[in-house]
N, C-alpha and C positions, 0 to 999 in steps of 0.2 A: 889717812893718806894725805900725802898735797897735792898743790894745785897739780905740778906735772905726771904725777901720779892718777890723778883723777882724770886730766886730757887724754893721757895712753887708755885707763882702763876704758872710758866712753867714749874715745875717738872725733873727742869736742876737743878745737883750740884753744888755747888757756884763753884768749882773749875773747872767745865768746863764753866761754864759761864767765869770766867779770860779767861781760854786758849780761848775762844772762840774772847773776848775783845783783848787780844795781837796777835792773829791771823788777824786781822779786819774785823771778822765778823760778830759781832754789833758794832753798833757804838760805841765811847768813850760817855757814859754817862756826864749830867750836873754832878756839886757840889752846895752841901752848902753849908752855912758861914764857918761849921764846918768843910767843908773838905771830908765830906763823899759824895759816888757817889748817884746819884738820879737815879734812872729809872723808867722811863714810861709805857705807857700799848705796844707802838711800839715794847718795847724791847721783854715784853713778847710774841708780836706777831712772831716776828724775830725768838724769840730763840723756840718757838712751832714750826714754818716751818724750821728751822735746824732738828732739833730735829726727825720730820719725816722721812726729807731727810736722816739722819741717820739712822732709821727704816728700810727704803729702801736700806739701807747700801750701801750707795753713799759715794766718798771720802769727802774727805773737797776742793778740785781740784774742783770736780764736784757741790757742793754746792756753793760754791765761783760763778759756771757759773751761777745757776740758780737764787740765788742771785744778780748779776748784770743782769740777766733780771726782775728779780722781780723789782728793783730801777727804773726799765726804761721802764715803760710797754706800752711804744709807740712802743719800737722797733719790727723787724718780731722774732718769735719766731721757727722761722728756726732751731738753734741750739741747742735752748730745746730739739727740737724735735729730731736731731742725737744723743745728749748725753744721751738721753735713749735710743734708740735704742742699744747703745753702751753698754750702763748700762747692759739691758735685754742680749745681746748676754754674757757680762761675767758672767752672776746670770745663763747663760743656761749651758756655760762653767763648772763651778763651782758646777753647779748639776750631770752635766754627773763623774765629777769627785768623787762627793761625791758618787755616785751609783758605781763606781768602789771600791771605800774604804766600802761602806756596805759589796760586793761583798768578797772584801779580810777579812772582820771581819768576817762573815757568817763562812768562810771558815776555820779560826784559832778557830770559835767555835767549829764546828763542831771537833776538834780534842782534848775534852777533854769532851763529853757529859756528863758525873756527875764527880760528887767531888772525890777527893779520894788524896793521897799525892802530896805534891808542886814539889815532884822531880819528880813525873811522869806527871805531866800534861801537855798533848800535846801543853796549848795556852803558855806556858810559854816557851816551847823547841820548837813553831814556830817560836817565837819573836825573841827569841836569835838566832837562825840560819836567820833569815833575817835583824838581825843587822849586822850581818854578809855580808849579801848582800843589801845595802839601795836605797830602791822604790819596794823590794821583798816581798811576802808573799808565802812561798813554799807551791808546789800541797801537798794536802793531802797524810800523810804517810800510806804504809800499813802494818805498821809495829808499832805495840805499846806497850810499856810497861802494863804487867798487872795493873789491879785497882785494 
């Protein structure tokens, strides 16, 4: 099959299919008389298990590992088993932070509960005063412009 053929069946865009080819993370496909690449149903399978590992928003680091145990599935699968492990502690890392960042949104909304002019509204004179300070979102004022 070609390349648009292989995008449709693995629902990969031709252009990360490339990057994915100069990366080596499928193989370099056969050719034709004519020069064009051929790809198989392996490729499609490859580029479906990239593709999830992606999903699971794994690096390309981390794919690469799981990838060379896939090639070699005699070996122990020992460090499958740490790289997720690793995986899972940064996706736990990464929540705790995203629930810090709800926390501070929550908090610049609460400083403008209805609409009313752009010059008074508190989410917009929170933002600017913690650009002011960056990793900041300042305590609720008790002080506010009427609406």
């Amino acid at each position: 099959m070609r390349i648009g053929e292989l995008a449709h069946a693995s629902g990969t865009p031709i252009e990360t299919i490339r990057f994915y080819e100069r990366e080596g993370l499928i193989p370099v496909p056969g050719r034709t008389e004519g020069n064009y690449r051929i790809y198989t149903q392996a490729h499609v399978e490859r580029l479906c298990f990239i593709r999830q590992c992606r999903t699971l928003d794994m690096a390309l680091d981390e794919v690469r590992v799981l990838l060379r145990f896939k090639d070699a599935p005699q070996e122990d699968c020992g460090e499958v088993n740490a790289l997720l492990d690793e995986h899972i502690g940064h996706v736990a890392h990464r929540i705790r932070e995203l629930q810090v960042l709800e926390g501070q949104l929550r908090v610049l909304r609460a400083e403008c509960p209805s609409p009313h002019a752009a010059k008074d509204c508190g989410i917009l004179q929170g933002i600017e005063v913690a650009a002011g300070e960056p990793g900041t979102v300042p305590a609720r004022r008790h002080v506010r412009s009427s609406h």
